[in-house]
PyMOL commands that place a pseudoatom at each C-alpha (Angstrom):
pseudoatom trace, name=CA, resn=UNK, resi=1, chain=A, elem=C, hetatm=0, pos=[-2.212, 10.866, 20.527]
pseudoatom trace, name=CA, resn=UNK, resi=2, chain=A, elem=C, hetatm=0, pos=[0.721, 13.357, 20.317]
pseudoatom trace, name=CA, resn=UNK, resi=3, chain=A, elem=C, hetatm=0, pos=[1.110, 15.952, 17.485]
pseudoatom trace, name=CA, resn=UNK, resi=4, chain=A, elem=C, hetatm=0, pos=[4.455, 13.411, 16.222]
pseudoatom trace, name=CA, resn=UNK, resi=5, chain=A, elem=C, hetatm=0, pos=[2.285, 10.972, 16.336]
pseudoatom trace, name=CA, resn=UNK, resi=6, chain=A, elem=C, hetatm=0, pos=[-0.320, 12.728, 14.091]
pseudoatom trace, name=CA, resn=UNK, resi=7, chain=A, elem=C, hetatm=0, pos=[2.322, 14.023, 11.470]
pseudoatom trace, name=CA, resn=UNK, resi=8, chain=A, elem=C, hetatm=0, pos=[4.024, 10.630, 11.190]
pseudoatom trace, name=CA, resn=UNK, resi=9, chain=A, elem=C, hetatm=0, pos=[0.449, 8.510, 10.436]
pseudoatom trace, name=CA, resn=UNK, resi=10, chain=A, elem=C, hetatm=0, pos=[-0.672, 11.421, 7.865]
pseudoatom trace, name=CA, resn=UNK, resi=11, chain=A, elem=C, hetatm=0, pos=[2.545, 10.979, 6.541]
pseudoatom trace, name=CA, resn=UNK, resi=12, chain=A, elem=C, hetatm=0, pos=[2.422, 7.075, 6.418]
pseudoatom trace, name=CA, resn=UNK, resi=13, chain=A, elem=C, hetatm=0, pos=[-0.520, 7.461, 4.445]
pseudoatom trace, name=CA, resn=UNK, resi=14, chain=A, elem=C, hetatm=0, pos=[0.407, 10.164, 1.974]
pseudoatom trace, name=CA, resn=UNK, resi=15, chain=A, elem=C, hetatm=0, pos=[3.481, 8.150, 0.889]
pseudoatom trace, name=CA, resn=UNK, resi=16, chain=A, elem=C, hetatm=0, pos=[1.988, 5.229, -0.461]
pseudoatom trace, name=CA, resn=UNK, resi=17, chain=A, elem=C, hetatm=0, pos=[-0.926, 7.742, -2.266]
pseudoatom trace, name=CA, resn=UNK, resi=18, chain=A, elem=C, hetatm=0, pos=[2.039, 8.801, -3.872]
pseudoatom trace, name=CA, resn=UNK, resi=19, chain=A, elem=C, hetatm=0, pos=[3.396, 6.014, -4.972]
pseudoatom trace, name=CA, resn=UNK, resi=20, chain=A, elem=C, hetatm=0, pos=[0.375, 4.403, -6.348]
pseudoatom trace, name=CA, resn=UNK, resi=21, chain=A, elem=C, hetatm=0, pos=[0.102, 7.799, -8.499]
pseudoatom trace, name=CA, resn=UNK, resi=22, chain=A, elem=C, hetatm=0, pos=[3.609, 7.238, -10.333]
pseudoatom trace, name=CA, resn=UNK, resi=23, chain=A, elem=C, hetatm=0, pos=[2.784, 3.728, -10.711]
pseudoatom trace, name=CA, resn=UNK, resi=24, chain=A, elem=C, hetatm=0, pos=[-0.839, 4.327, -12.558]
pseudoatom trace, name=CA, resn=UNK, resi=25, chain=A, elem=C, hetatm=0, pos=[-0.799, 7.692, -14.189]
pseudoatom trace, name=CA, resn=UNK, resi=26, chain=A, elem=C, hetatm=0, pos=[0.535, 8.077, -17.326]
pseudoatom trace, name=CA, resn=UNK, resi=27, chain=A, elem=C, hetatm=0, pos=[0.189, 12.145, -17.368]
pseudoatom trace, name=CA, resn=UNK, resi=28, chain=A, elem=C, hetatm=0, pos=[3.340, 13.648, -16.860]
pseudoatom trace, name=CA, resn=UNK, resi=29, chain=A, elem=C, hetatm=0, pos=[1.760, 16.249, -14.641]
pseudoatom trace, name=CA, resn=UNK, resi=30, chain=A, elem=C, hetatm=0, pos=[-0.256, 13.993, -12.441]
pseudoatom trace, name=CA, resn=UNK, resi=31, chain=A, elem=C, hetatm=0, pos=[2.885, 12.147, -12.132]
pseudoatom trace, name=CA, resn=UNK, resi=32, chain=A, elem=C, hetatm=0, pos=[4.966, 14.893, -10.980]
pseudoatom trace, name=CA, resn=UNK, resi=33, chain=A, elem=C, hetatm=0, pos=[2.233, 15.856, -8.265]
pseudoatom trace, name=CA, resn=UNK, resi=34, chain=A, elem=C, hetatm=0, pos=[2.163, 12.087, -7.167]
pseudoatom trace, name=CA, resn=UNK, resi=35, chain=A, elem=C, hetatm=0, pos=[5.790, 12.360, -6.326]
pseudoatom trace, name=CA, resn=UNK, resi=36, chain=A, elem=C, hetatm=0, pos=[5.783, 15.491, -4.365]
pseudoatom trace, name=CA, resn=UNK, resi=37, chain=A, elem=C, hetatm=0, pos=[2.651, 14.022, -2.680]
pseudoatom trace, name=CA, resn=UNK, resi=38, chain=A, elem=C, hetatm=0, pos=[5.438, 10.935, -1.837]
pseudoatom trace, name=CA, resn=UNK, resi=39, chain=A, elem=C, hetatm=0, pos=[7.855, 13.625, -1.268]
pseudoatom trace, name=CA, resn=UNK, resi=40, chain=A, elem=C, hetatm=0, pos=[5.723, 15.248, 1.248]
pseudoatom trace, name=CA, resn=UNK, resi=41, chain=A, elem=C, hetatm=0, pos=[4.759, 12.105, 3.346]
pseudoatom trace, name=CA, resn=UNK, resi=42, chain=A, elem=C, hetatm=0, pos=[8.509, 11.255, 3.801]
pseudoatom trace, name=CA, resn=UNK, resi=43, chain=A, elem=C, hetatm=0, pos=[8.860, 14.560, 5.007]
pseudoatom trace, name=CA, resn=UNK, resi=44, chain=A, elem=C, hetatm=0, pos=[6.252, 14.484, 7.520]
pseudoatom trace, name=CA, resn=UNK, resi=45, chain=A, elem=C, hetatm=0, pos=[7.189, 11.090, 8.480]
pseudoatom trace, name=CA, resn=UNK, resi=46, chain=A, elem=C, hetatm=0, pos=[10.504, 12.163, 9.533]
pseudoatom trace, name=CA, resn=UNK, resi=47, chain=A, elem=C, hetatm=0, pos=[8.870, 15.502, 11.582]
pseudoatom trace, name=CA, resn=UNK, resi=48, chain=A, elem=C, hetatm=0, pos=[6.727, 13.197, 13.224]
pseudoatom trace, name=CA, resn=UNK, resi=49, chain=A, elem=C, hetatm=0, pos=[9.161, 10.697, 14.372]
pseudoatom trace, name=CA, resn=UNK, resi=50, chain=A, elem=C, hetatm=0, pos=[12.005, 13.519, 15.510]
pseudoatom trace, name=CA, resn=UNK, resi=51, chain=A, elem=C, hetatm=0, pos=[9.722, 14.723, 18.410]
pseudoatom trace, name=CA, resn=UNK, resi=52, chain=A, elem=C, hetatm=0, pos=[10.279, 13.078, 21.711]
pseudoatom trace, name=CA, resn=UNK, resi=53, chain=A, elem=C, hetatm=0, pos=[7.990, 14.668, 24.691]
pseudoatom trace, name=CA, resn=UNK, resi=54, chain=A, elem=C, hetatm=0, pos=[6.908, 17.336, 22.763]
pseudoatom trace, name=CA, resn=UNK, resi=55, chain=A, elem=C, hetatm=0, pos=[10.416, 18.642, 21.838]
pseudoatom trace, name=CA, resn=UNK, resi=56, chain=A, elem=C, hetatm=0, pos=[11.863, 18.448, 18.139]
pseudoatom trace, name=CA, resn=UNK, resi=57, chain=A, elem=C, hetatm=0, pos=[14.920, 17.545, 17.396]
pseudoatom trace, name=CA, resn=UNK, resi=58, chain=A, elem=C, hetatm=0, pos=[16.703, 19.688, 14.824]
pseudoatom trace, name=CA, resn=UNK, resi=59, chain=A, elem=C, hetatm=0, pos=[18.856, 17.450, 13.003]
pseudoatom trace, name=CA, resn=UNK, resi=60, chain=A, elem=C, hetatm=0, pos=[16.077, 16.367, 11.220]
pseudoatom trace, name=CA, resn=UNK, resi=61, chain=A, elem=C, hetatm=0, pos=[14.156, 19.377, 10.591]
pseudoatom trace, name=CA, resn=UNK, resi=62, chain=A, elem=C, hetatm=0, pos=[17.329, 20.676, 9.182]
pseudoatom trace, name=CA, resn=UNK, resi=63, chain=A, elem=C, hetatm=0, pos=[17.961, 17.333, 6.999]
pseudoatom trace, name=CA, resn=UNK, resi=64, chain=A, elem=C, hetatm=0, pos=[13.677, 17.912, 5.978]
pseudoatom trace, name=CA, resn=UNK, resi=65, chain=A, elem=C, hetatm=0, pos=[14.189, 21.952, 5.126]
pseudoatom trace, name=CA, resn=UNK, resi=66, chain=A, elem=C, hetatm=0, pos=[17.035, 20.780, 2.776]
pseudoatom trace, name=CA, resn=UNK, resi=67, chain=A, elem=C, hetatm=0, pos=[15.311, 17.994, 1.591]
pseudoatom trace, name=CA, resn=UNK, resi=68, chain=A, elem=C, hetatm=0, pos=[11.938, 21.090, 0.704]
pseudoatom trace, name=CA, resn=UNK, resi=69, chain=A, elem=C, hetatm=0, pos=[14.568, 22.653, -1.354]
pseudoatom trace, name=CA, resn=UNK, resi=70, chain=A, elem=C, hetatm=0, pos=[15.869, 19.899, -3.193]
pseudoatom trace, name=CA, resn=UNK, resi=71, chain=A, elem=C, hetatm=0, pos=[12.011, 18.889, -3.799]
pseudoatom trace, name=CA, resn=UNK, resi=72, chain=A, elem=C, hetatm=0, pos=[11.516, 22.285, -5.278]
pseudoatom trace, name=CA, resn=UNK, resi=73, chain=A, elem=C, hetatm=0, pos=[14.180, 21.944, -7.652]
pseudoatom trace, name=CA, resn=UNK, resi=74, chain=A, elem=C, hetatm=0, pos=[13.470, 18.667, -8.858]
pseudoatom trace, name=CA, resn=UNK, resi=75, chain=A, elem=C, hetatm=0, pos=[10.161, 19.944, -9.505]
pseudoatom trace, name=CA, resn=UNK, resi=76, chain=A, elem=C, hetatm=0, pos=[10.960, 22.913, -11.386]
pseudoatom trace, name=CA, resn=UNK, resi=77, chain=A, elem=C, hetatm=0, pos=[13.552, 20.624, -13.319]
pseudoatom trace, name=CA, resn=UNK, resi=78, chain=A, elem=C, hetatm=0, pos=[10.841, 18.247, -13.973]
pseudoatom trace, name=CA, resn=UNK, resi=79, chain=A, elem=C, hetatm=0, pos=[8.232, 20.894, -15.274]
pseudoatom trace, name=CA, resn=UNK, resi=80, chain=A, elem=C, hetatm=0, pos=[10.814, 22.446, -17.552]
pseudoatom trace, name=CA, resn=UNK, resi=81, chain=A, elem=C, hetatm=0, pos=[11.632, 18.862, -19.255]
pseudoatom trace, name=CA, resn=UNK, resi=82, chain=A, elem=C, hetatm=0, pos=[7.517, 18.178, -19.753]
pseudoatom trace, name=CA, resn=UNK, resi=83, chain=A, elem=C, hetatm=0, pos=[7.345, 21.312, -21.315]
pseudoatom trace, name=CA, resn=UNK, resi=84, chain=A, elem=C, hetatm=0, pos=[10.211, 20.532, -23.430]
pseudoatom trace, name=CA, resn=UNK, resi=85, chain=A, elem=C, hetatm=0, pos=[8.723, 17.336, -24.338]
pseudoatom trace, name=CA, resn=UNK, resi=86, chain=A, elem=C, hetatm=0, pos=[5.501, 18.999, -24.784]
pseudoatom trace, name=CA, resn=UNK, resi=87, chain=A, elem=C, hetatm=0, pos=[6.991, 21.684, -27.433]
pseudoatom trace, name=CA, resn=UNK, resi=88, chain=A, elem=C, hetatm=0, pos=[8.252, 18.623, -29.278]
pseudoatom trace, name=CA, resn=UNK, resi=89, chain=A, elem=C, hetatm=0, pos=[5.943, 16.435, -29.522]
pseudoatom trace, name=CA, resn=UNK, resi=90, chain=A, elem=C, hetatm=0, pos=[2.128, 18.192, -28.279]
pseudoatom trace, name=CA, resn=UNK, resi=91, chain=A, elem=C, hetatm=0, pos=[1.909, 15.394, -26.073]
pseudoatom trace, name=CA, resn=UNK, resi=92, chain=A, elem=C, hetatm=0, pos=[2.222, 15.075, -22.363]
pseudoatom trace, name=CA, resn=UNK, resi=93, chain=A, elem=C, hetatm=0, pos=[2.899, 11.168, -22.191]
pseudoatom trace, name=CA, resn=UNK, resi=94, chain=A, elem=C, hetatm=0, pos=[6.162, 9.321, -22.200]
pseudoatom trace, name=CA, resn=UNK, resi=95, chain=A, elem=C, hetatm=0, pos=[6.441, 7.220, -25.800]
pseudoatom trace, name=CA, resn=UNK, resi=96, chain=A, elem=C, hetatm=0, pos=[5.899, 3.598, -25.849]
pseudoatom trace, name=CA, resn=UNK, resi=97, chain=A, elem=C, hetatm=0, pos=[9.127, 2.085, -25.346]
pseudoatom trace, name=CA, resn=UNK, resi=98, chain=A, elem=C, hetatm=0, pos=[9.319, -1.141, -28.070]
pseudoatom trace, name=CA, resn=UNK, resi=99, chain=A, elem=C, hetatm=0, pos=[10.825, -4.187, -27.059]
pseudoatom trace, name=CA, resn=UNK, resi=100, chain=A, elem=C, hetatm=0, pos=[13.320, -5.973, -29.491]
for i in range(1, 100): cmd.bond("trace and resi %d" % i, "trace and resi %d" % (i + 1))
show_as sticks, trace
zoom trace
């Protein structure tokens, strides 16, 4: 089993971890984790599958480096608003949302 290999499966399986976390947590935090977890398998999915022979190909470890930053911003953005929302209401759930 090649290295690629290795990244892409751990990758495969991180993703989906992920997304079961946004879909059954209600803490904010826990929810923000679960989607850098996701974050983080679709970034070693795409390391895993750029290497051919042993050699990576740097278009995508370019397009992955960006994507690291933009994860990093998100995040911070995403920790500032909970703690916005936590300063207003002491709380660090989303509302109920009422249906008419």
């Amino acid at each position: 089993m090649s290295t690629g290999l290795l990244f892409a499966l751990v990758g495969a399986a991180l993703f989906p971890m992920g997304v079961a976390g946004l879909l059954v947590q209600r803490h904010l935090l826990r929810r923000i984790l679960a989607f850098n977890l996701m974050g983080s398998g679709a970034f070693l999915i795409l390391v895993g599958l750029a290497q051919r022979q042993d050699v990576a190909d740097p278009v995508p470890q370019a397009m992955v480096l960006t994507g690291i930053v933009v994860a990093v911003a998100a995040t911070a953005l995403a920790l500032a608003l909970t703690r916005r929302l936590y300063a207003l209401t002491g709380r660090l759930e989303l509302p109920d949302v009422e249906h008419d």
